[in-house]
C-alpha positions as CSV (number, residue, x, y, z in Angstrom):
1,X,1.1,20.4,-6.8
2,X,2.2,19.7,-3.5
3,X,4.6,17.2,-2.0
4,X,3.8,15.3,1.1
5,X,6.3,14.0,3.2
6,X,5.6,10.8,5.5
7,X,7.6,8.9,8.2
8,X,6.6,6.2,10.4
9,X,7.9,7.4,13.8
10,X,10.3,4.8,15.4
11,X,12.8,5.0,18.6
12,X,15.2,7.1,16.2
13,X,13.5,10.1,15.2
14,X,16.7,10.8,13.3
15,X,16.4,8.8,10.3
16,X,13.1,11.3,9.9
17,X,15.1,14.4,9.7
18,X,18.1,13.1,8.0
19,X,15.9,11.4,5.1
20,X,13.8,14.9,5.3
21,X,16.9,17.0,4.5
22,X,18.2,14.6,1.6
23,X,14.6,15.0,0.0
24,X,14.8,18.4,-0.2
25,X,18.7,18.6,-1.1
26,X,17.3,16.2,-4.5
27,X,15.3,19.1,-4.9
28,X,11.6,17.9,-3.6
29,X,9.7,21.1,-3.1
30,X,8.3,19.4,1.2
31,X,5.4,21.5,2.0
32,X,4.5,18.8,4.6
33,X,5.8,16.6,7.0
34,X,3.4,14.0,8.3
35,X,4.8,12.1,11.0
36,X,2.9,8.7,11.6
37,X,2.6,7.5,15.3
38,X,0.9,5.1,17.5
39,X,-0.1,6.2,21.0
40,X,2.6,7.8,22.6
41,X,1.3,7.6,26.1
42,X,3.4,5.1,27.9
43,X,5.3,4.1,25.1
44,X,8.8,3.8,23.9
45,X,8.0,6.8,21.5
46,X,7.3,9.4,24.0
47,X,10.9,10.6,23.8
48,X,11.4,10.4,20.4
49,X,8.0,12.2,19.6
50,X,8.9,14.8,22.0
51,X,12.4,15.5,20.8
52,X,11.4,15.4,17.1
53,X,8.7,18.2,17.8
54,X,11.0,20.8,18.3
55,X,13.7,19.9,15.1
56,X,10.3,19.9,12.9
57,X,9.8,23.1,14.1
58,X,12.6,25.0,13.0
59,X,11.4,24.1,9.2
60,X,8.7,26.3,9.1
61,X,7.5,28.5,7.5
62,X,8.5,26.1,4.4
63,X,7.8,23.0,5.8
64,X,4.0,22.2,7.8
65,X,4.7,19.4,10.6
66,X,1.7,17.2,11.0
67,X,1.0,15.0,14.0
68,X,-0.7,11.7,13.1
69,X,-1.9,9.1,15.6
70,X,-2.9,5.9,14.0
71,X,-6.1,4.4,15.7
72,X,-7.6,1.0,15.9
73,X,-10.7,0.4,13.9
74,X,-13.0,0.9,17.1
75,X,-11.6,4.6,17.5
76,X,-9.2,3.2,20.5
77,X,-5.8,3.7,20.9
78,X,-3.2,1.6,19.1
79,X,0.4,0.6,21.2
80,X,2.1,-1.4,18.9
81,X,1.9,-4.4,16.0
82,X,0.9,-7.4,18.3
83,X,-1.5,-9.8,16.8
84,X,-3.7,-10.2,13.6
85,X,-6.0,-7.8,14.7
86,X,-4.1,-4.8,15.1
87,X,-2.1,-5.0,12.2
88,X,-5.0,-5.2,10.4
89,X,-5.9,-1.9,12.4
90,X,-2.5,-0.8,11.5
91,X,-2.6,-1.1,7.6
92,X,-6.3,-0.3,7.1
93,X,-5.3,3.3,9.4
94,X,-2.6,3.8,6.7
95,X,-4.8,3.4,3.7
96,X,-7.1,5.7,5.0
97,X,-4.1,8.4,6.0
98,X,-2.9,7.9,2.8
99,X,-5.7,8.4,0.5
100,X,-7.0,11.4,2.2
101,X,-3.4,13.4,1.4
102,X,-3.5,12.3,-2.1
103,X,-7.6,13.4,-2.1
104,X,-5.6,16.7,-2.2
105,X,-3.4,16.3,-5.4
106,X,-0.8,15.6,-3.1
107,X,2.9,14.2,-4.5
108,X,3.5,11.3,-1.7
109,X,7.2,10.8,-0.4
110,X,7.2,7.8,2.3
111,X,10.1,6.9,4.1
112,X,10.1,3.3,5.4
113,X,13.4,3.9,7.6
114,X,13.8,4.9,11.1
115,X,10.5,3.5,12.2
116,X,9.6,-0.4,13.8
117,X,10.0,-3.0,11.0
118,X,6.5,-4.3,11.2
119,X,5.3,-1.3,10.7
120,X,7.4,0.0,8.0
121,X,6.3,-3.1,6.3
122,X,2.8,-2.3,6.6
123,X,3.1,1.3,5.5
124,X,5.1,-0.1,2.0
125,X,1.8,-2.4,1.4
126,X,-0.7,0.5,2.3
127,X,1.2,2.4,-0.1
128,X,0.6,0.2,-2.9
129,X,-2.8,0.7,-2.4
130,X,-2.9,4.1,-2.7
131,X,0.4,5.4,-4.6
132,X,0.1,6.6,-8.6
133,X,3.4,6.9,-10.4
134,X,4.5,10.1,-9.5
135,X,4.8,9.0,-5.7
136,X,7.8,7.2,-4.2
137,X,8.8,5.1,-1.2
138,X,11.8,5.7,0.0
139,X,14.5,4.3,2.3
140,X,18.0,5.8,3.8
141,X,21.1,4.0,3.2
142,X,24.2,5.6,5.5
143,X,27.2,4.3,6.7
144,X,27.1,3.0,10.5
145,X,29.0,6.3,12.1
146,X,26.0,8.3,11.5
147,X,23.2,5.6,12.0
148,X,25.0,5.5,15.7
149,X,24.7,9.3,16.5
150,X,22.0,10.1,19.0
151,X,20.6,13.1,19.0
152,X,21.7,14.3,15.6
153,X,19.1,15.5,13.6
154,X,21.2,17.1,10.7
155,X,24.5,16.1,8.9
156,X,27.7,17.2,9.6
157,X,29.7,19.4,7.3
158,X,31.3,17.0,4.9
159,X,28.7,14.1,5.9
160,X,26.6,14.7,2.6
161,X,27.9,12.0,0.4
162,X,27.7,9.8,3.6
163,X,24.1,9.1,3.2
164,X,21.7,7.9,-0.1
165,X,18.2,8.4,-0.6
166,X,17.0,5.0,-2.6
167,X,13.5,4.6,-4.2
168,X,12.3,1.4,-3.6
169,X,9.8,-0.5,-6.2
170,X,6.3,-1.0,-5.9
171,X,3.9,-2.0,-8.0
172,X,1.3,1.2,-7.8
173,X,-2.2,1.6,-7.5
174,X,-4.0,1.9,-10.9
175,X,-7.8,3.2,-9.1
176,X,-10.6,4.9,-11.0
177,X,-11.3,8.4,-9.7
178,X,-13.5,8.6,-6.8
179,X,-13.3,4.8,-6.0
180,X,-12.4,4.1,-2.1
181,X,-9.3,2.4,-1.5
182,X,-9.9,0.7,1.2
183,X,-12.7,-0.8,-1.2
184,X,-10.1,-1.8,-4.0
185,X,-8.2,-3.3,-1.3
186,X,-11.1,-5.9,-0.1
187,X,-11.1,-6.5,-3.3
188,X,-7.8,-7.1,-4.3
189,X,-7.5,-9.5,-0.9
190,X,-10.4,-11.4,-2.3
191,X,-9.9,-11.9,-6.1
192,X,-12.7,-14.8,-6.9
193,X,-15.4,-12.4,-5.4
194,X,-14.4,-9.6,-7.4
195,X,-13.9,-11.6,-10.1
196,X,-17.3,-13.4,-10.5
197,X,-19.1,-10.0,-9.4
198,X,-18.0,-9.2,-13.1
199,X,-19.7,-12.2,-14.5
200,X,-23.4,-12.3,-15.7
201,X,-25.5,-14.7,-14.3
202,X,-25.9,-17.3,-16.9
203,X,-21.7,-17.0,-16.8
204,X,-21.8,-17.3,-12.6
205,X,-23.1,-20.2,-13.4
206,X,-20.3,-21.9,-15.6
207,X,-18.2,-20.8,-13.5
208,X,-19.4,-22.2,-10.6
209,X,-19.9,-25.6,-12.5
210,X,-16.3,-25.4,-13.3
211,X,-16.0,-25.1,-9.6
212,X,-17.2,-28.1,-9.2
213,X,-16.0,-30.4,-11.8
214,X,-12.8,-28.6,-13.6
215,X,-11.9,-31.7,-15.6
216,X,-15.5,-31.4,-17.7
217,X,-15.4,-30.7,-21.0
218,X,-17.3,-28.5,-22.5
219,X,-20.2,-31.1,-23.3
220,X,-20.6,-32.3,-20.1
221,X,-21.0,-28.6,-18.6
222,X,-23.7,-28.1,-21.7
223,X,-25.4,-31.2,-20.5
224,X,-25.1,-30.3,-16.7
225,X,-26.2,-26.6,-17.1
226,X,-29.2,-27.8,-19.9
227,X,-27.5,-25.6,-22.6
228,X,-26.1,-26.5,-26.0
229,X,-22.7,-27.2,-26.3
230,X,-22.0,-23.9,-28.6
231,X,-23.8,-22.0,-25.7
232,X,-21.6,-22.9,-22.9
233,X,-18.5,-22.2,-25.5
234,X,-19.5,-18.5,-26.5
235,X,-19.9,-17.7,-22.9
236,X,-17.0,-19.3,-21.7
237,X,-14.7,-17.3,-24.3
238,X,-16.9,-14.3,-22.5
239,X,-15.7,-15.5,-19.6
240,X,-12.3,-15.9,-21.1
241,X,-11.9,-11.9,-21.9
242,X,-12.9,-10.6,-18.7
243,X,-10.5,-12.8,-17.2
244,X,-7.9,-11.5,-19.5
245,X,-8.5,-8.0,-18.0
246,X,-8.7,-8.9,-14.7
247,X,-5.2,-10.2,-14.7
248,X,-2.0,-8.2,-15.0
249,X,-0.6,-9.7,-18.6
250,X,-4.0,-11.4,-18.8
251,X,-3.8,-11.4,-22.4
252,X,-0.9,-13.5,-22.7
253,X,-2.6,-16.6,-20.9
254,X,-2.1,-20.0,-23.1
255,X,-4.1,-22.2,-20.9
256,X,-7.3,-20.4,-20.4
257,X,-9.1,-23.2,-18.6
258,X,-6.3,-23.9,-15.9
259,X,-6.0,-20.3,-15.6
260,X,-9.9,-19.8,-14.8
261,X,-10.2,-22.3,-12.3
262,X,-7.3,-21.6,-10.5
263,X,-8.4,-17.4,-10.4
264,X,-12.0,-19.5,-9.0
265,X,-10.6,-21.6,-6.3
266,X,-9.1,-18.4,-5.5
């Protein structure tokens, strides 16, 4: 199995390199290096993308460096994180990035260091998306001296204990094989949808009754929906268990009915 390497690409290419070399020292077997960049025409990261091309370089044979521009929806380039819009573009790019190098069995290894903090943000929340267990987010923690050295892509002799690779936590993606990520993710955004899509339609409609009027009881939904009262109750404790799995620790829920109309006011 492989192990995938990726790194948003920031104004100090160093933190790539650096975090790259303390992978592999923790004994990662890198056979890629997928460095993740907006357009680098006219931007601050022309420099750093050219003077990180030739460090990558001397990896190889053992290490692969991979280019990756990250596009706006419509195809065009994307500068930067400025408004709703392209950070949308941003952290839908990322899913997609994402997804196709774990298509490939891929281990995933993403370093949220080094790179702008809006972005680095958005790349941790495309990778709970898309991560299983095995992958890991990581950051760098050094001391300042080395943080302040320009133009070095390596440690020193004697810098090793200097530096610390941290995993961070995320909660990771538990998809179905061959589901779409950026799919689960619409959904995930938009839990009352999803949620009622697994409802049949005589249960849609207690639901959406309890929409309505939360505070009936279980009578005056019967008499609103022209059911009998044991009815309404056997498809509300259907109701009840699909909820349960819908939720993380859904089967621990005390208050049933609070619970389903706050999941359906969403």
């Amino acid at each position: 199995m492989s192990h995938v390497y990726l790194a948003t690409l920031g104004q100090r290419p160093e933190v790539i390199t650096l975090a790259l070399d303390g992978l592999l020292r923790m004994g990662y077997p890198i056979s890629s290096a997928v460095i993740l960049h907006t357009d680098p025409i006219g931007s601050a990261i022309t420099s750093a993308l050219d003077s990180l091309r030739p460090v990558l370089a001397e990896y190889q044979p053992s290490i692969t460096p991979i280019y990756r521009q990250v596009m706006r929806a419509d195809g065009q380039p994307l500068h930067d994180i400025t408004d709703t819009l392209s950070a949308d573009s941003y952290h839908r790019a990322l899913i997609h990035i994402f997804a196709e190098f774990k298509a490939s069995a891929s281990v995933l290894h993403l370093l949220v260091a080094g790179g702008r903090k809006a972005m680095s943000i958005y790349a941790m929340l495309a990778a709970s998306v898309v991560f299983g267990a095995q992958d890991r987010v990581w950051t760098l923690l050094s001391e300042p001296e080395l943080v302040a050295r320009r133009g070095e892509y390596h440690l020193r002799a004697g810098d090793y204990d200097k530096i610390q690779m941290v995993a961070l936590p995320i909660l990771t993606a538990r998809l179905a094989p061959g589901v779409d990520p950026l799919d689960a993710y619409e959904r995930r955004a938009d839990p009352r949808t999803d949620f009622l899509a697994k409802l049949s339609p005589a249960e849609r409609a207690i639901a959406e009754a309890l929409i309505q009027s939360p505070t009936n009881s279980n009578a005056e939904l019967a008499a609103r929906l022209g059911k009998s009262q044991s009815t309404v109750e056997k498809q509300l404790e259907s109701i009840y268990a699909k909820m349960a799995g819908f939720y993380d620790g859904g089967e621990s829920v005390v208050h049933k009915r609070a619970a389903l109309v706050m999941l359906l006011r969403g």
